[in-house]
C-alpha positions as CSV (number, residue, x, y, z in Angstrom):
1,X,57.3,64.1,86.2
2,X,55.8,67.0,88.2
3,X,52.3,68.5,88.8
4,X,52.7,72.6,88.5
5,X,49.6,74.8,88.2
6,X,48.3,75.9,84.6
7,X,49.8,79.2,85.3
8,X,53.0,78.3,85.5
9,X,53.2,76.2,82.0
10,X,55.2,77.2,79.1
11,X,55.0,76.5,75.5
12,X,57.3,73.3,74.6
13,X,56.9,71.7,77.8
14,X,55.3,68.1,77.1
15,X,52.3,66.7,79.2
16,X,53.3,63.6,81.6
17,X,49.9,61.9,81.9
18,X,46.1,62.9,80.6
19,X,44.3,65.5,81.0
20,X,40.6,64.5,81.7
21,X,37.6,66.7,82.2
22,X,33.8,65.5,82.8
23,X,35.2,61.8,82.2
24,X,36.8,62.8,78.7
25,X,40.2,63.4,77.5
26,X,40.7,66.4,76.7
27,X,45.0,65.7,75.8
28,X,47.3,62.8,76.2
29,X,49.9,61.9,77.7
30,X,53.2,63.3,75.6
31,X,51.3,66.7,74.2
32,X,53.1,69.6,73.6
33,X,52.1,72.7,75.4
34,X,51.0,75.1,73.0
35,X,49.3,78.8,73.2
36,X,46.3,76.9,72.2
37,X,46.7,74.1,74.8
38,X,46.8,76.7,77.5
39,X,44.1,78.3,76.2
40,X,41.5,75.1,76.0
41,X,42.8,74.2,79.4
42,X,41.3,77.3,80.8
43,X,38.4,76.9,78.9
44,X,37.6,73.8,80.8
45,X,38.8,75.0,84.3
46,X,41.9,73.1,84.6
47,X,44.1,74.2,87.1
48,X,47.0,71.9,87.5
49,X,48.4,69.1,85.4
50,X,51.4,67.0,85.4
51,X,54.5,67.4,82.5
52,X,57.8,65.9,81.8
53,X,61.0,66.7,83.4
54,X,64.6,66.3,82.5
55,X,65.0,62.8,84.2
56,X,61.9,61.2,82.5
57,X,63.6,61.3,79.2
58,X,66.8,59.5,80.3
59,X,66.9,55.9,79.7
60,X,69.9,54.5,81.4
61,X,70.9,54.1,84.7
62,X,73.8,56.4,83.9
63,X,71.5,59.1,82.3
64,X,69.0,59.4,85.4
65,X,71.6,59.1,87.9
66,X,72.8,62.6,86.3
67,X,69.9,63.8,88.1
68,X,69.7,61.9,91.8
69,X,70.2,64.7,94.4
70,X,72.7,62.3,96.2
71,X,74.6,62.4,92.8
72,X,74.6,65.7,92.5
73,X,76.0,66.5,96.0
74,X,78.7,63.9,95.9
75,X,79.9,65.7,92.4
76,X,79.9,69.3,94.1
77,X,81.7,67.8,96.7
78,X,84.2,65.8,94.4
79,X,84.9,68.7,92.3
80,X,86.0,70.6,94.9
81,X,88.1,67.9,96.8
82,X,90.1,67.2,93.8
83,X,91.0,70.7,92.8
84,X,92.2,71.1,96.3
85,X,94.3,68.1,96.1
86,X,95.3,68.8,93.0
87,X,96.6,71.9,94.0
88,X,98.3,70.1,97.4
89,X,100.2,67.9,95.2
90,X,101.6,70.3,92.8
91,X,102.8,72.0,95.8
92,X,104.3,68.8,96.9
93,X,106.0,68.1,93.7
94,X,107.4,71.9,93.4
95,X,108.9,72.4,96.7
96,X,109.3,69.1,98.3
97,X,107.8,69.9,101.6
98,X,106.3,67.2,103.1
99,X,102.3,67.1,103.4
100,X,100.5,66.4,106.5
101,X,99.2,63.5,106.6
102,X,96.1,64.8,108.5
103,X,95.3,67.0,104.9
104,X,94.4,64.7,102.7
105,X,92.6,62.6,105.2
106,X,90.5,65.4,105.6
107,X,90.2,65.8,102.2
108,X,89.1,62.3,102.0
109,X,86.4,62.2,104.9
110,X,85.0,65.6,103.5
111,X,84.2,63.5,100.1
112,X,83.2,60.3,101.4
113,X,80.7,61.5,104.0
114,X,78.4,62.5,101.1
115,X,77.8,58.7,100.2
116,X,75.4,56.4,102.1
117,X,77.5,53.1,101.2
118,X,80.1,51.7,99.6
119,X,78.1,50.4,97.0
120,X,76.8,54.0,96.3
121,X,80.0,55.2,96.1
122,X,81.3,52.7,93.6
123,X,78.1,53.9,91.2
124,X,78.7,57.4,91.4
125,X,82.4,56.9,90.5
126,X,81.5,54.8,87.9
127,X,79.3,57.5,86.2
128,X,81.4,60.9,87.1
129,X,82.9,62.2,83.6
130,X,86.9,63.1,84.2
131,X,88.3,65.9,82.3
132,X,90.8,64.0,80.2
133,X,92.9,66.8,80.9
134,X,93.3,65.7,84.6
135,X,93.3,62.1,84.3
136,X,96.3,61.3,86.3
137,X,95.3,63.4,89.6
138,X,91.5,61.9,89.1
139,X,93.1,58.3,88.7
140,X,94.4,59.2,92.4
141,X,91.7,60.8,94.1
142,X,89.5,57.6,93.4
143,X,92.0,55.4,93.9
144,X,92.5,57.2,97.6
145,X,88.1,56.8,98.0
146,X,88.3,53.0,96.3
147,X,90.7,52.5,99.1
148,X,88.1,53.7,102.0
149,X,85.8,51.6,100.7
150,X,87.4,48.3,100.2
151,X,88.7,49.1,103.6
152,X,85.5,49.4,105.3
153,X,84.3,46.2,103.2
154,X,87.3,44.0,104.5
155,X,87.1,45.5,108.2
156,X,90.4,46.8,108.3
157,X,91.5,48.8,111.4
158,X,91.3,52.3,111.4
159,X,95.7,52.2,111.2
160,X,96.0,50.1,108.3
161,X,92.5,51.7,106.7
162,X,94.2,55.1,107.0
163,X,97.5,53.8,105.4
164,X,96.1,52.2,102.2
165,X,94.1,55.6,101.4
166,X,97.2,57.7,101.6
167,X,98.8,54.8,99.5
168,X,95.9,55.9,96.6
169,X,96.3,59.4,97.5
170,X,100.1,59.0,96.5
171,X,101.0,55.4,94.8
172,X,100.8,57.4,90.8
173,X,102.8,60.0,92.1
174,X,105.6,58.9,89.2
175,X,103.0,59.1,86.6
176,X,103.2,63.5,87.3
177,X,106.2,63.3,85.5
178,X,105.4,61.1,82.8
179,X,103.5,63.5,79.3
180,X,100.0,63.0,79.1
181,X,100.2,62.6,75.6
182,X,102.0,58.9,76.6
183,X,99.9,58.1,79.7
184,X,96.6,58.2,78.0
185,X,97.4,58.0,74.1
186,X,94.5,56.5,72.3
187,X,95.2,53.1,71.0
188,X,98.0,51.2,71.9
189,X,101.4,52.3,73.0
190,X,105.0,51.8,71.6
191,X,107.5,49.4,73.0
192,X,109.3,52.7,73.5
193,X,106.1,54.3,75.0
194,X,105.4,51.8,77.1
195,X,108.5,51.3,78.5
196,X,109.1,54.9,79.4
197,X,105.2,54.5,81.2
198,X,106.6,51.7,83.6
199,X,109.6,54.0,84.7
200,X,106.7,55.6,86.7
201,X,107.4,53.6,89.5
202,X,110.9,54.3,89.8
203,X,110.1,57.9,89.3
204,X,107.9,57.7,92.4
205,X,109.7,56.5,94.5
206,X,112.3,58.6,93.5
207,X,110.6,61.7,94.3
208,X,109.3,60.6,97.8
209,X,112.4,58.2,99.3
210,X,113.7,61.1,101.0
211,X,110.4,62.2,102.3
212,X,111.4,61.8,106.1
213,X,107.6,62.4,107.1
214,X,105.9,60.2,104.9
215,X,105.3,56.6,106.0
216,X,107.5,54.1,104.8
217,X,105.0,51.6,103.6
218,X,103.4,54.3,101.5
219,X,106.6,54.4,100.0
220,X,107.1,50.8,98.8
221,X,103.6,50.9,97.7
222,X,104.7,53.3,95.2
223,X,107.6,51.4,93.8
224,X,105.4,48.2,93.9
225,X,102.1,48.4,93.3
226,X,102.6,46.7,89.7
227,X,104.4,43.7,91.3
228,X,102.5,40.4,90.9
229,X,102.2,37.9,92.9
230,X,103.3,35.4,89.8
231,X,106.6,37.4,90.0
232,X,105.3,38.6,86.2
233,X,105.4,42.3,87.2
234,X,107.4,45.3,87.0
235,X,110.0,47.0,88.4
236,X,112.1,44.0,89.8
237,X,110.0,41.2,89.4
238,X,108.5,40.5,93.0
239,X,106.1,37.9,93.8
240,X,104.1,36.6,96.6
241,X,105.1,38.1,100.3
242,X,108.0,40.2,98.9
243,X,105.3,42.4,97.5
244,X,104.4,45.3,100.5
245,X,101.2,44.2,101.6
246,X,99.5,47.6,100.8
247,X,101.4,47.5,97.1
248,X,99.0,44.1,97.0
249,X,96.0,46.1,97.7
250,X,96.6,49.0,95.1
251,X,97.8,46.5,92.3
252,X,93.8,45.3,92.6
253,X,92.4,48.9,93.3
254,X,94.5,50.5,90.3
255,X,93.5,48.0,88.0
256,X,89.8,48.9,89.2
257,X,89.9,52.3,88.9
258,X,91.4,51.6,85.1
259,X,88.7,49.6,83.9
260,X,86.3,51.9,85.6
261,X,87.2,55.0,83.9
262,X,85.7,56.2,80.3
263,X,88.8,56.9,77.4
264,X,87.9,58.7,74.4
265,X,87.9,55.1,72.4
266,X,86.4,53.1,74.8
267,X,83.4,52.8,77.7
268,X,84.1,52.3,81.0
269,X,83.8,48.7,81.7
270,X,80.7,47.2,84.3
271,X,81.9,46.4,87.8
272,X,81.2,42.8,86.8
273,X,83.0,42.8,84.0
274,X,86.0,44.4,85.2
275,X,85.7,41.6,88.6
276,X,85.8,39.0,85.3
277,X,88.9,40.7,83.8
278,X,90.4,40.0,87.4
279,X,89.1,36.3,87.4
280,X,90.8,35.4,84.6
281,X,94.4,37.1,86.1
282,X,93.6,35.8,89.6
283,X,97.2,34.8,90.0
284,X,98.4,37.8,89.5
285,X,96.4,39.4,92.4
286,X,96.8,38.7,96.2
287,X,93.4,35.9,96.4
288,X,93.1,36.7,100.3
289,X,92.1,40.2,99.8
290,X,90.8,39.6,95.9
291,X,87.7,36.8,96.9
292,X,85.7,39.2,99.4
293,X,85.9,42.2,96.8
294,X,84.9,40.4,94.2
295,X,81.7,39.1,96.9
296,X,80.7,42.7,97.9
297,X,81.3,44.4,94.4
298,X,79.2,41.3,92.7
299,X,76.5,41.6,95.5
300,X,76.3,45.0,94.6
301,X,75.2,44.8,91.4
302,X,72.1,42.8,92.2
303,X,68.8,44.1,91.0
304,X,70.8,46.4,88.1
305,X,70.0,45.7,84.8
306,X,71.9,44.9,82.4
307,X,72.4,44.7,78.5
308,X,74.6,41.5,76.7
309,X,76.3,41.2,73.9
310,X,72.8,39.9,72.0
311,X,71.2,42.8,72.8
312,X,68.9,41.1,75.4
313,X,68.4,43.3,78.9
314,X,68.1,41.1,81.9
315,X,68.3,42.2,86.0
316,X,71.1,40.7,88.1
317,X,69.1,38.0,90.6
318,X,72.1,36.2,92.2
319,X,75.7,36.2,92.1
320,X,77.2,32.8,91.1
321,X,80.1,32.6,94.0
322,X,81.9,30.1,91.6
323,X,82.0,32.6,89.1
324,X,81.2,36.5,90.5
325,X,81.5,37.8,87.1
326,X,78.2,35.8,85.5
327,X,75.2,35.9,87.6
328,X,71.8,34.6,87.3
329,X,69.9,36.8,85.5
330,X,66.1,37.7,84.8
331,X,63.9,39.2,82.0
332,X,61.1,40.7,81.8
333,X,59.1,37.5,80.8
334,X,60.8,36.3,84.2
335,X,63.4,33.8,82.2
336,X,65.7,33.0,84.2
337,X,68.9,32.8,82.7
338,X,72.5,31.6,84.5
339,X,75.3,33.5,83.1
340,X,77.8,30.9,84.0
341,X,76.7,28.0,82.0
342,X,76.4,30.6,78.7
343,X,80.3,31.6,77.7
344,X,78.8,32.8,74.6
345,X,77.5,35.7,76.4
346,X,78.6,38.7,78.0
347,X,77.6,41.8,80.0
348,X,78.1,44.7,78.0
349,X,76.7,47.3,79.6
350,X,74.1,48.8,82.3
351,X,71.1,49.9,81.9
């Protein structure tokens, strides 16, 4: 809401609290501005009076964050960053000369320096709307800003920190060459379909293996990153140390950024749900740099609220460290309610 001077009101514009004059309300709260409205309030001398803006009518977190400055700043920002790397990897692809390293981290430090935390990045990823279009070069870019920010969460050097966000910046490089019409079908794919999908990898690292300039780990993170560490992944079947260690890191970020990201026939999936989709494949996942994500993402979402699958809203209190996906949660009535010991509820959704 906003206070502007009786001057400056227009008809349709709705009143944000009560007018009073002499003691006595003169409207309510929620009145449209009329002719006739304007006209009674200069009839009793009112010169200012508060009305409802765009943000007072959202309801969800994801609907007023549409309006935070900070939000707004971060998707100027983003929108410019990812055409120009768009446009730098296109390049790449058409005439095989090798990008500067020093490019797209620039590209990256230009985006992430107009977030005040990790934990405000993850939100405004969370709630930017990709142009289905451009899905593949958007998976990317937030793979490469995940990257920075699980970095800085797990104190990484500045070496290895710079590594694993080129590793985002080019790990789906195969996926370019793959129709979008396959990569992000609605439903589920064909055997056919889905096999010609995991050929992405090879395709990758096809493209960049003679890439002289471009670090070798980045490389094998490519052609690995869907290894698991059960040996149940793809292309050769790798498990445990065989894996590249930054392959490891992007298996967990990919997924991440997956789960994270609206389709046309789904939602994107809660931070807590998507760390419970990870509990229940832990094995498949490198557990030494899995446990403190799943600590800072969890801790993260504390003081959200929340809707489950009853319909009931509750804000996250506590994180459960036996169990990061179900916190204690709290109501309204201040019920307290531990997630953990109810498996016949889920979050659904925030508020």
């Amino acid at each position: 809401m906003k206070t502007i001077s009786r001057m400056e009101l227009r008809e349709g514009m709705e009143l944000g609290e009560p007018v009073e004059s002499g003691g006595k309300i003169v409207y309510n709260a929620g009145t449209k501005i009329t002719q006739a409205v304007i006209d009674r309030l200069e009839h009793y001398d009112i010169m200012a009076v508060t009305i409802m803006e765009d943000v007072d009518y959202a309801t969800t977190h994801n609907e007023r964050i549409q309006f935070d400055e900070d939000f707004k700043n971060f998707r100027t920002r983003y929108n410019d960053c990812l055409t120009r790397y768009k446009g730098i990897m296109l390049s790449y692809l058409g005439t095989k000369f090798s990008i500067p390293n020093q490019n797209l981290i620039d590209i990256f430090d230009e985006c992430y320096s107009t977030v005040k935390s990790e934990k405000q990045l993850l939100d405004f990823i969370y709630n930017m709307m990709p142009n289905e279009d451009e899905l593949t070069y958007t998976q990317s870019f937030n793979a490469a800003l995940l990257c920075g920010a699980f970095a800085n969460w797990l104190t990484l050097p500045d070496d290895k920190k710079r590594t694993l966000i080129l590793c985002g910046f080019y790990y789906d490089i195969g996926k370019w060459k793959i129709p979008n019409e396959i990569l992000w079908k609605p439903g589920k794919l064909s055997e056919q379909e889905y096999e010609m999908v995991k050929q992405h990898t090879l395709l990758g690292f096809a493209l960049v293996k003679n890439d002289t300039a471009l670090l070798d780990d980045v490389k094998k993170c490519i052609l690995m990153h869907h290894e698991k560490m059960d040996g149940t992944g793809y292309p050769v079947g790798l498990s445990g140390d065989k894996i590249n260690e930054y392959a490891r890191y992007l298996a967990i970020v990919d997924t991440y950024i997956a789960m994270a990201s609206p389709r046309t026939f789904r939602p994107a999936f809660t931070p807590l749900q998507i760390i419970g989709a990870l509990e229940r494949d832990i094995v498949k996942y490198d557990a030494s740099i899995l446990m403190p994500l799943f600590e800072r993402i969890s801790e993260a979402q504390i003081g959200t609220t929340v809707e489950l699958n009853d319909g009931t809203e509750w804000e996250v209190m506590l994180i459960n460290k036996n169990s990061y996906s179900r916190p204690m949660l709290r109501n309204a009535g201040n019920m307290i309610l531990n997630l953990a010991e109810r498996k016949d509820l889920e979050i659904v959704k925030i508020i």
